[in-house]
C-alpha positions in Angstrom: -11.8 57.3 -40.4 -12.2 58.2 -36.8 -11.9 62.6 -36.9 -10.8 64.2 -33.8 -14.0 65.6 -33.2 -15.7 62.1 -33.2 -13.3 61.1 -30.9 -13.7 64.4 -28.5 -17.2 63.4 -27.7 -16.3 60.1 -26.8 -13.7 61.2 -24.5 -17.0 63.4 -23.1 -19.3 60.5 -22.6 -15.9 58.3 -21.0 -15.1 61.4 -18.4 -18.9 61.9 -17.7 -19.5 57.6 -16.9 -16.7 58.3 -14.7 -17.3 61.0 -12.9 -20.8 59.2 -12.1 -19.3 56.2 -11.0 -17.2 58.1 -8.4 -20.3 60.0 -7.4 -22.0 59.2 -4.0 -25.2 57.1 -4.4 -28.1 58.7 -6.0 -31.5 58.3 -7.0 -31.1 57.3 -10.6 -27.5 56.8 -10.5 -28.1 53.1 -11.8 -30.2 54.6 -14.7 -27.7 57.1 -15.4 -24.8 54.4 -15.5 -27.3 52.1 -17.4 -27.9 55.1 -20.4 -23.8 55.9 -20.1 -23.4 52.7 -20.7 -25.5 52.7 -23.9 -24.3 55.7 -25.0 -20.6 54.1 -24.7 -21.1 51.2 -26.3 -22.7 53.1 -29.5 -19.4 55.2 -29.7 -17.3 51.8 -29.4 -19.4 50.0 -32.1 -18.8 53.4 -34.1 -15.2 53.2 -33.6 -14.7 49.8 -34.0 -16.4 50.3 -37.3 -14.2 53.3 -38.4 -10.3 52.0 -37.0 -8.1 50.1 -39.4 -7.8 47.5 -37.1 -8.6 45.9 -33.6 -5.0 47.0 -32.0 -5.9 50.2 -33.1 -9.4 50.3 -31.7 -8.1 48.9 -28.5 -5.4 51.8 -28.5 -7.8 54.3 -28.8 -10.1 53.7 -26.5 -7.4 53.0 -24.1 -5.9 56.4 -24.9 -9.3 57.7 -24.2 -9.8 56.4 -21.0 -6.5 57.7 -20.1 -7.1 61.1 -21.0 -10.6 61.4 -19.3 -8.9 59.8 -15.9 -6.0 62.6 -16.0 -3.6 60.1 -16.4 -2.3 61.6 -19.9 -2.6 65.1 -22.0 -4.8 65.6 -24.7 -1.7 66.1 -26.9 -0.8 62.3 -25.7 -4.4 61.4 -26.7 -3.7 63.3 -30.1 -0.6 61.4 -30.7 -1.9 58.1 -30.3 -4.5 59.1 -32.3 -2.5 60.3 -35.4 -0.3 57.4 -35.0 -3.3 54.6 -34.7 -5.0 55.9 -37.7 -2.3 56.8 -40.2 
């Protein structure tokens, strides 16, 4: 099972992929997106592996993305969590 922890970093590596995207252009910013990228899709395969089901996955990450774009709270992202992996 996913722990909160595991699921803090993620939310890390989603805000940070983010936050590059909305940057101005950059030397390296394709690299940087390119390794972000990586580094996403090893947390996804890890969670994927870990949730007791796709819908659940899907809610998570979705959750995730939601709470690194401001749109909801961490305790929202908490909820869903608890709920999703009950």
């Amino acid at each position: 099972m996913i722990s909160v922890e595991e699921l803090r970093r993620y939310v890390d590596v989603v805000k940070k992929n983010i936050e590059t995207m909305k940057a101005p252009d950059y030397e390296g910013k394709e690299r940087d997106l390119e390794n972000q990228q990586e580094e996403l899709e090893q947390y996804e395969r890890y969670l994927k592996a870990e949730s007791i089901s796709p819908e659940g996955f899907d809610g998570i990450v979705d959750a995730a993305v939601g709470y690194a774009s401001k749109d909801i709270s961490f305790s929202e992202l908490e909820e869903v969590y608890n709920e999703l992996t009950k």
